[in-house]
N, C-alpha and C positions, 0 to 999 in steps of 0.2 A: 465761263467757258474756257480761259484761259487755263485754270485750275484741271478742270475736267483733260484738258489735252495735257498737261505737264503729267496730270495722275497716269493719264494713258500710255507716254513714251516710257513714266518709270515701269511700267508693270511691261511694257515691250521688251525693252533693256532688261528687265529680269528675267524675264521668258526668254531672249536670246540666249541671256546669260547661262541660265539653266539647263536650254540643249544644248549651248559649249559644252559645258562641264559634263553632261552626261557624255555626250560625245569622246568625247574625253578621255572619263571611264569608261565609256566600249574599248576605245584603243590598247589601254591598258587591258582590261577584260582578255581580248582581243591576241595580245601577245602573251599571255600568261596563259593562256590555254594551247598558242604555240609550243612555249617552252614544256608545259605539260605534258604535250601529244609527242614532243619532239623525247622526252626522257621516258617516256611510255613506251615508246620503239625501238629507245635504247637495251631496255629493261626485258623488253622480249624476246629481242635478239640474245641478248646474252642467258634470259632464261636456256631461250631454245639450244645454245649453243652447250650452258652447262649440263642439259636435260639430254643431249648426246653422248655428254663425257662421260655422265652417271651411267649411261646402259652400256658404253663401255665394260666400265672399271665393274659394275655389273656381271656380266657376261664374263667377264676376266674372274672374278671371283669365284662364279659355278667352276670354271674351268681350276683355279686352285683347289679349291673343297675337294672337289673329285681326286686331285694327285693327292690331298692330302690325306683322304680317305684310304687311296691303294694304298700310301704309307702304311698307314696304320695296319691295315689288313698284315701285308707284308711284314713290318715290324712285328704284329703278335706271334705272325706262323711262325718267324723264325725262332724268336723265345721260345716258343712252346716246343720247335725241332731241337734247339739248343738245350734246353731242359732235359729232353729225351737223351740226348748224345751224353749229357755229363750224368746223367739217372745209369746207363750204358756204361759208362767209362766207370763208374764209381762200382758197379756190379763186375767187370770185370777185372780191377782190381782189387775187391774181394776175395774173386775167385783164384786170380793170382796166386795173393796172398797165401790164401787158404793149400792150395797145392804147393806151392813150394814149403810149405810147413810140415807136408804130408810128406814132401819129397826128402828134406831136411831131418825127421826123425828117421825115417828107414838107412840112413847114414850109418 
């Protein structure tokens, strides 16, 4: 009998033992899911914050394209007037030319 009660405290002692230690590893468990939730909240904050900045610089973007597109507009018309003007200049110094050649022989 004596046997049977020493068998019995050991296997209590271990079953104590056992919820300690589980116990234990909840605590840990426990705060490791703190620190998880706690950098989970970090993490969305600063999503959310980046995911602002992006529709920003976004929005700033269309807004560049666009001027840069009038550029462009702008920039070709003018080549294309400037073209015209030296196509002009180059014809009427041709013509120039040409009469005072006309003018020059009747001398």
């Amino acid at each position: 009998m004596a046997l049977e009660c020493s068998t019995m405290e050991n296997y209590n002692t271990q079953l104590v033992n056992c919820i300690d230690e589980m116990h234990e590893k909840r605590k840990f468990i426990v705060k490791k899911i703190a620190k998880k939730e706690e950098k989970k909240t970090t993490l969305l904050e600063t999503m959310t914050k980046l995911q602002k900045e992006l529709t920003v610089i976004d929005e700033d973007l269309v807004k560049c394209k666009c001027v840069e597109i009038k550029y462009d507009q702008t920039i070709k018309e003018t080549e294309i007037a400037y073209m015209k003007i030296l196509e002009s200049s180059q014809t009427l110094l041709h013509i120039i030319k040409r009469e005072s050649n006309k003018i020059s022989k009747k001398q």
